[in-house]
C-alpha positions in Angstrom: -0.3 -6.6 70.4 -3.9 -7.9 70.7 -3.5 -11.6 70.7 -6.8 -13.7 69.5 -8.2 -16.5 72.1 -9.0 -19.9 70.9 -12.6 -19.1 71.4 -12.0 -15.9 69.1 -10.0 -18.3 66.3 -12.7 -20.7 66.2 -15.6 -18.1 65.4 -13.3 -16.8 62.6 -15.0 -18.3 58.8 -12.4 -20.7 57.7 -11.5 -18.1 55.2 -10.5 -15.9 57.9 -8.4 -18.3 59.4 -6.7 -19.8 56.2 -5.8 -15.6 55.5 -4.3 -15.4 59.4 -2.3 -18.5 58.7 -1.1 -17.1 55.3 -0.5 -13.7 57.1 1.0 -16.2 60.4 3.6 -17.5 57.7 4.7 -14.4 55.6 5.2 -12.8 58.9 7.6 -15.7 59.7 9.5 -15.8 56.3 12.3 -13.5 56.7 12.9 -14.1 60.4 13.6 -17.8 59.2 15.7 -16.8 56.2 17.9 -15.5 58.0 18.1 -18.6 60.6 20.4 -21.4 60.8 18.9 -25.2 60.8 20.3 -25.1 63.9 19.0 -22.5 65.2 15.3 -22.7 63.7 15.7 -26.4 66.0 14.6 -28.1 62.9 14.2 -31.8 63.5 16.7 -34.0 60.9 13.9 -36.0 60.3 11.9 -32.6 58.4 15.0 -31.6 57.1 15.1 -35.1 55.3 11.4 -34.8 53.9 12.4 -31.1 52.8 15.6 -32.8 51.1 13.0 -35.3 49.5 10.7 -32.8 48.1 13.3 -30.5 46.5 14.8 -33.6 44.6 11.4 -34.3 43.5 11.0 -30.9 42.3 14.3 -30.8 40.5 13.6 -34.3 38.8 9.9 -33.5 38.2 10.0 -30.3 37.2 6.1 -28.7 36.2 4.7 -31.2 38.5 4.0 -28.7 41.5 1.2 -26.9 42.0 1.4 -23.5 43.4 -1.0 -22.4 46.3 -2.9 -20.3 44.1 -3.2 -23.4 41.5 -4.2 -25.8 44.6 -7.0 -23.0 45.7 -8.4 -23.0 42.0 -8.7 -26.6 42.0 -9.9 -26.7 45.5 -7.3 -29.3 46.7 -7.9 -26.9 49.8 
């Protein structure tokens, strides 16, 4: 695995580093599925603002704005 130095990141557009993130993450997604809390080591304290954000969600429904959404509108 070729792995990119911080000199190398930094010359990358910030297209190409938003698209290593997203490609960072998806790469990450089904390792962490299929992990515990405790085992992922997250901190109670994110756990709590994930708990917050879901509620919000489920009592706000339609108020989210998907990735996509937040690209179009360049909120990013």
């Amino acid at each position: 695995m070729a792995l990119l130095t911080k000199g190398e990141i930094a010359a990358l557009s910030t297209q190409e580093r938003l698209t290593l993130i997203d490609e960072l993450w998806e790469s990450l997604e089904a390792p962490l599925a299929a992990m515990t809390r405790v085992e992922a080591e997250i901190p109670d304290w994110q756990c709590r603002v994930l708990d917050e954000r879901l509620h919000d969600l489920e009592k706000f429904p339609g108020d989210d704005v998907s990735l996509a959404e937040a690209r179009n509108q360049s909120l990013l």
